[in-house]
Every structure is written in C-alpha cells, then in structure tokens.
C-alpha positions in Angstrom: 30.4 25.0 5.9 27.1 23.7 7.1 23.9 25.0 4.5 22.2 27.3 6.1 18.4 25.0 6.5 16.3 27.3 8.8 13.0 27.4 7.3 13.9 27.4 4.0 12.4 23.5 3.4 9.0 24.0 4.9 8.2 27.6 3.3 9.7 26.1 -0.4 7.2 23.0 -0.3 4.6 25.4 1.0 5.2 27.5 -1.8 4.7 24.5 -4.0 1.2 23.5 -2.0 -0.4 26.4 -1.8 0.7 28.2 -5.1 2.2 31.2 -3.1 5.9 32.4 -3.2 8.6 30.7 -1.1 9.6 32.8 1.6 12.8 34.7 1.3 15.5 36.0 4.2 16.0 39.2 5.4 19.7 39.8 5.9 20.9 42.5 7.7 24.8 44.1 6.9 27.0 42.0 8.8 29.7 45.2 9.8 26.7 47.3 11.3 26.0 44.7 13.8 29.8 43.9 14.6 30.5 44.5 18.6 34.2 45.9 19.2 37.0 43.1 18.5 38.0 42.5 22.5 34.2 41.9 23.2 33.8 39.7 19.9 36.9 37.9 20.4 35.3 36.7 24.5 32.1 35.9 22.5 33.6 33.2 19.5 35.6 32.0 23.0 32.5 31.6 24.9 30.7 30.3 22.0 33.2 28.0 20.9 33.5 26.1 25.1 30.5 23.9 24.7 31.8 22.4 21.0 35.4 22.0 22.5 34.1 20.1 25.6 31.8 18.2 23.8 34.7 16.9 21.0 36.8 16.6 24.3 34.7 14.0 25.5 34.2 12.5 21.8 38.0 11.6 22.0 37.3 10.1 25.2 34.9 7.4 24.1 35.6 4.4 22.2 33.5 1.6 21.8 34.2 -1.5 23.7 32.9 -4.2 20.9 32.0 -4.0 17.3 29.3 -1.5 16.1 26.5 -2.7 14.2 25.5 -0.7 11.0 22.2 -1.3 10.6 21.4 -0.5 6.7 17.4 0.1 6.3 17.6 -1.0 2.3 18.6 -4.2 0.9 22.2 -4.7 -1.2 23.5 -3.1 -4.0 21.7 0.6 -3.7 23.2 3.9 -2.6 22.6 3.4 1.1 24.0 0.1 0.9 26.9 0.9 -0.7 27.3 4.1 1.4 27.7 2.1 4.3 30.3 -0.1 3.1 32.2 2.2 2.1 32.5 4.2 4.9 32.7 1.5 7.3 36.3 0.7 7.2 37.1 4.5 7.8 34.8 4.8 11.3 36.1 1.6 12.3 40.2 3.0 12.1 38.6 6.2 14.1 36.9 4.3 16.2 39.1 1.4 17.1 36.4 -0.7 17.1 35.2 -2.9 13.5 32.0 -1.0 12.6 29.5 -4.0 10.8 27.4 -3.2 8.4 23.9 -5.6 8.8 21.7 -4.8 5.9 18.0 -5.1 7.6 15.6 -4.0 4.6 12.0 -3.8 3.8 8.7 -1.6 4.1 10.5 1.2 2.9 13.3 1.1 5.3 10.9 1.3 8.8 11.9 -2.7 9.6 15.9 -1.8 10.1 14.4 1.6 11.9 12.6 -0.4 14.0 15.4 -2.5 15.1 17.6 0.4 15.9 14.7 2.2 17.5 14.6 -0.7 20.0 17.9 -1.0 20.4 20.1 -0.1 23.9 21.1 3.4 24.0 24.9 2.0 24.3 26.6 3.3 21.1 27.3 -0.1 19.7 24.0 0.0 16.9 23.6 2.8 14.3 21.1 3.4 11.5 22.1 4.1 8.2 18.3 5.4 6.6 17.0 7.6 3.7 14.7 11.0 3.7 12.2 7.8 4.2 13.0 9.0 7.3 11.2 12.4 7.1 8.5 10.4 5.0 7.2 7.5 6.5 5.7 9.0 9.6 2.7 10.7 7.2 2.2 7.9 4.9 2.5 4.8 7.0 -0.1 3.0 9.6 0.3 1.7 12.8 4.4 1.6 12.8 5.9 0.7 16.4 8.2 3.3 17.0 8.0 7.1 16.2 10.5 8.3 14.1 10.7 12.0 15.9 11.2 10.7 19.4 12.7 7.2 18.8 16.4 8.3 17.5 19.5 10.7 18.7 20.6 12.4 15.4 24.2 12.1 14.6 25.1 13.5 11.2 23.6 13.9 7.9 26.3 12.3 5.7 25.0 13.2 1.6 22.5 14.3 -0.5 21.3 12.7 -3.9 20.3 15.0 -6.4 17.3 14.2 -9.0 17.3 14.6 -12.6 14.3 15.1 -14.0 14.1 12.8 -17.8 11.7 12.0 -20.6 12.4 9.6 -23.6 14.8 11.2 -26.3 11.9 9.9 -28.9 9.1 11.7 -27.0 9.0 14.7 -28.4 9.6 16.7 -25.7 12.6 19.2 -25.8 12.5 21.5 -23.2 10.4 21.9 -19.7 8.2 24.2 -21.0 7.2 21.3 -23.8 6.9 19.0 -21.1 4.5 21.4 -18.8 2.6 22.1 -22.4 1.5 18.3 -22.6 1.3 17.5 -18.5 -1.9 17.5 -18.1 -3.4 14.1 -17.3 0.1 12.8 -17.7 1.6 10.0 -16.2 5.3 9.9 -14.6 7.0 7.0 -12.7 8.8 6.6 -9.0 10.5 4.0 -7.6 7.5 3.7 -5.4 5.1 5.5 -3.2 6.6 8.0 -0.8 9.9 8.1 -2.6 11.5 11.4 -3.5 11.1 10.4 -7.3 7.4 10.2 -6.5 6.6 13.2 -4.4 9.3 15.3 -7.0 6.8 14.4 -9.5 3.8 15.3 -7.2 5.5 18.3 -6.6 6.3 19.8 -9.7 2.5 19.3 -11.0 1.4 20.9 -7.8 3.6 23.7 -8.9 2.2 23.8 -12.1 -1.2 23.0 -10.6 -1.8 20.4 -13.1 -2.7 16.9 -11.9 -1.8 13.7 -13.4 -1.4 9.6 -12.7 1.6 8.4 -10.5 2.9 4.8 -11.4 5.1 3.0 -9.0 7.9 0.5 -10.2 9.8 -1.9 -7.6 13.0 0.0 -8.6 15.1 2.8 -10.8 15.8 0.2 -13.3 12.1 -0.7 -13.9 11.1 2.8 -14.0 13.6 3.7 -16.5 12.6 1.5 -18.7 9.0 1.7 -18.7 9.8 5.4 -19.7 12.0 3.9 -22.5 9.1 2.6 -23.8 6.7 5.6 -23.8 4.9 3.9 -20.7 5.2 7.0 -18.8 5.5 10.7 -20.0 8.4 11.7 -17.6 9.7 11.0 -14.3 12.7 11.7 -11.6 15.5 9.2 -11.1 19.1 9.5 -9.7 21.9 10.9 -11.6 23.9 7.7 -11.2 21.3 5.6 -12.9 20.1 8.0 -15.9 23.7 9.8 -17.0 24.7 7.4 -18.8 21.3 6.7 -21.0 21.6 10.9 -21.0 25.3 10.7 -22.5 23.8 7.9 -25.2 20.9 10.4 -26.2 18.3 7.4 -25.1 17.2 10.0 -22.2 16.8 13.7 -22.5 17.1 15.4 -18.7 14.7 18.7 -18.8 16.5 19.4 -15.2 17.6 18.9 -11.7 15.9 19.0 -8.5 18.8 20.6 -6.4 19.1 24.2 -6.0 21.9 24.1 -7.9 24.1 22.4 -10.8 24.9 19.1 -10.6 28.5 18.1 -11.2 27.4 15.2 -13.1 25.3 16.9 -15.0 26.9 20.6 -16.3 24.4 21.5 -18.7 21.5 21.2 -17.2 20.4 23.8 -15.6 18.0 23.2 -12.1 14.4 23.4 -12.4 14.6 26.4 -9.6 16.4 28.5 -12.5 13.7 27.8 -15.3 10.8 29.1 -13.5 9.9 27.2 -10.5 11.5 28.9 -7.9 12.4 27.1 -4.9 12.0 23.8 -6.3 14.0 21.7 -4.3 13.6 18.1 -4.2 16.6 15.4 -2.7 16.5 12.2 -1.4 19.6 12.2 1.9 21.2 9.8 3.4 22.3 10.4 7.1 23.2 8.1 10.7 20.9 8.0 13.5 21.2 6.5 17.3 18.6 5.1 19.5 17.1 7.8 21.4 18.9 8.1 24.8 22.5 7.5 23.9 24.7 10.2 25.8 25.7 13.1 23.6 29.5 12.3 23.7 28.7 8.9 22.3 27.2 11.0 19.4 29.3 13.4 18.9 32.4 10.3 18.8 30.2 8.8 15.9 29.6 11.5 14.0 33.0 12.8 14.0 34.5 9.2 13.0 31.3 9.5 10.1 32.3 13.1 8.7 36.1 12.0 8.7 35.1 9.0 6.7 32.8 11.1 4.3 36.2 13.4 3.6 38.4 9.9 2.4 40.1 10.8 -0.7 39.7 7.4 -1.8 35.7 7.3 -1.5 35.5 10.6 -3.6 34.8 9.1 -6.8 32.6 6.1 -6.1 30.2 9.2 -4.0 30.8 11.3 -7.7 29.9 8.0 -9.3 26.8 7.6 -7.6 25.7 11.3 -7.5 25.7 12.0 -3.6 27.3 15.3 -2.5 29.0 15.1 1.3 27.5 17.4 3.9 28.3 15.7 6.9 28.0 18.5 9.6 27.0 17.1 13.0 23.9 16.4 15.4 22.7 19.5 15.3 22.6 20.1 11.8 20.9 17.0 11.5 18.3 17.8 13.9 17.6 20.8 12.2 17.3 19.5 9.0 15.1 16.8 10.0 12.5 19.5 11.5 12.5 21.3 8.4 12.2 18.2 6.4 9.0 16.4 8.7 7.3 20.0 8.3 7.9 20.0 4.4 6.9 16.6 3.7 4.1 16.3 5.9 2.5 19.7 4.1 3.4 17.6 0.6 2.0 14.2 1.8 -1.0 16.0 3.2 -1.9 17.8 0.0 -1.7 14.9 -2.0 -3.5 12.4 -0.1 -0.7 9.7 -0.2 -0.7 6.6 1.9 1.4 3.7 1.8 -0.9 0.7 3.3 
C-alpha cells in the first residue's frame, strides 16, 4: 500500500525550521462517512476505469529498441547497483534489453541533464537520488529545471539513515550527544546530501549550531569519525552495520519514522524526542518531460514488478533500501512534498553548492 505523503514532508521539516510542532491529521470515522453498498460499489467501479484503461494501454506499448538507463552516480554505489539489478527484470517485461549507462558527476545533475534533453520516446530513463528534490535550491545556473524537465514514473526505495558516533567517544545515548553539540562538528558525504542536511536538521531541532565537514564519500566520512575528527554524523545502514555489530560505531538512532530491519534495536530518533524527524535519501525513475502517459505507466509497471523479484530481496536488505514502488502519481506527489521540505531546509541554512 502506497504511504500516505500528503503534507506530512513539508509541515515535518517546517516543524524542524521554525521550532514549531509538526502538523498532525485529522481523521474522521471511516463507517460514518460510508454511502450505501450499491452506490459505493458504482463509485470503486467508476474510480477504478481510469487506472484499468491506463494499464490497458501499458500492456499495449512495448519499446521498439533497447532502453537506456541512464544512472546519475558513478559505479559501485546504491543507485548504481540498483539499476543493475533491476535491469534484467524490466527488460523480460518489457521485451526490450533495458541498458544501464552510468552518466555521473555534479551531484547527479550531468546524467539529469542528459535525460532532460532527451526525446520524449520512452527509449531513455533516469535512475537519480533525493538530489533530485535538492539540487534545484543549492545549485547555479543548471540547464534544465528539475520540476518541469521530467514525467515521474515510480519511486522505486527509500534508504534509511543511521545516525553514529565513535564507540570511544564517550557518548552513549542521544541525549549525551545533544549535551555536548554545541559547536560540534559532524560529517556528510558532501554538501546537499541527506547525511548533510540530516545533520543540519537535527541541530536545527535542537537549535544548536555547529560546523559541517564534507568528505568525497561514506567511506572517508566514516573514518574520519573513527578517528575523533568529527563528533557524529549520518551514514547508510549498509555502510555502518557492520562497524555497529564490531562495537567500533555506536548508532544513537535512525532517521526513518520507523525501525529499521537492519537495525532492531535502535530505536528512530522521532521516538526519543524529536518528533517528526524524518530524514531519507530515495531512489526513484524519471522520463523526459512529454513522454505519453501509457509509455509511463508501461515503465513503471515493468519497474515495480522488478522491485518485487524474490531474488533481489536480499542484496536491497543488504544495502538498506526498503521497496515502495507505487506509480507516477505517487511519485509526483512525493516529489511536491519533498521540493517544499527541502527548499524550507536549504533556505534556513543558507547552503549552496558552487
């Protein structure tokens, strides 16, 4: 079932901005608002016409030649390997070879820039990051805008953060870590990342300001924080469970709303105080702006039957990305709620990538 994403990214992030409360929903009882079954039953019939159609024609269209996977990141990280492993899955539902083309640099906006010049055609997808959300607020003079220049088609995972500090440092618990944050330093995998603004983030939340130091990857920003270069920092699951398991890192908590399967005991930093905290990097396919909805809908149904492979299962467990592939729609949603959330973030702190 799709997460329900209507407003709740923009008013959690605005909660962390301006100090106030994030918003919560008012939910009425779902029997007092039932109409009687015949009337219901013609309105999930109605309702249900324009998805059937729209799959109809999704059966209908196949590719005519190979389909170009354009990667925005460079080999060997989670979109990369993403990509490959979905590939061979789209390309049996698509009768078609889909090629992934790894297109990397500036923070993914070179490979975006490709696609967002590309024809309309359905033959060139993007395979991109919550860069994607990002970029726009931090970045100068790009070519293309990244709201108007691509057709959503599905988000395919999320990637969980862990927040860590060294197993040496003295700190045991978050409220240890908030007790010696001030004027702290923490690390990212570089500016505009989701380990950077989850650290930006959690001092805003604590209103507490300290010194962000980018590294030129995970591995370099682990182990600076190895050796008591930095006070904490975020990283991926993938890349800190196993320094977690050895007792060389001691993770205080995670930035998803809720527990992460890698990760049993520790609890999410929205449970210990910060409510709403809610900080993930994604990982999701895009279109040049223009291609015809059927094409999209085609696409994204071969993507979310790739994402539900029994045989990818544990190498998406492995590297800590949880499947919610769930459509265009979705996606567009998502992405609103994510430009407005980022864009209030990037604002407050005054970041820019030049």
């Amino acid at each position: 079932m799709a997460p329900n994403c209507s407003g709740s990214r923009a008013a959690t992030v605005l909660a962390g901005v301006s100090g106030a409360e994030p918003l919560t929903s008012f939910r009425h009882s779902p029997a007092s608002f039932l109409p009687p079954k015949p009337l219901l039953m013609l309105r999930r019939t109605a309702l249900a016409l324009p998805f059937l159609a729209t799959v109809a024609h999704a059966q209908a269209w196949r590719p005519a030649r190979p389909v170009r996977l354009v990667i925005a990141f460079p080999p060997g990280g989670s979109t990369d390997v993403l990509g490959r492993l979905i590939a061979a899955p789209m390309t049996a539902g698509l009768g078609q070879p889909v090629v992934p083309e790894n297109r990397s640099g500036a923070a993914g906006s070179i490979g975006s820039a490709y696609v967002a010049q590309s024809a309309p055609d359905g033959l060139t997808l993007l395979l991109d990051s919550g860069g994607h959300a990002v970029n726009p607020y931090i970045m100068r003079g790009l070519p293309f805008d990244y709201a108007t220049a691509f057709a959503p088609v599905t988000l395919l995972a999320t990637l969980p953060l862990v927040l860590v500090v060294a197993a040496d440092s003295g700190i045991d618990s978050l409220e240890a870590l908030r007790a010696r944050a001030a004027n702290a330093t923490y690390g990212s995998v570089g500016v505009g990342s989701r380990t950077h603004l989850a650290g930006a983030l959690l001092l805003r939340r604590w209103a507490l300001s300290g010194t962000h130091v980018p590294y030129r990857g995970g591995a370099d920003q682990i182990t600076a924080q190895l050796r008591g270069e930095t006070t904490f920092g975020f990283s991926s699951i993938a890349l800190t469970a196993g320094l977690i398991r050895e007792g060389k890192l001691r993770a205080l908590g995670v930035s998803s709303p809720g527990v992460a399967s890698q990760l049993p005991g520790v609890a999410p930093l929205a449970e210990q105080g910060l409510s709403g905290f809610s900080m993930m990097d994604w990982l999701a396919l895009h279109a040049p702006a223009g291609t015809p909805a059927p094409v999209v809908a085609a696409h994204a149904e071969a993507a979310s039957a790739a994402m539900a492979e029994p045989a990818i299962q544990p190498r998406l467990s492995d590297m800590g990305l949880l499947p919610e592939a769930h459509g265009p729609t979705h996606l567009a949603r998502f992405l609103a709620e994510e430009r407005a959330a980022m864009s209030q973030l990037v604002e407050a702190e005054g970041i820019r990538l030049d």
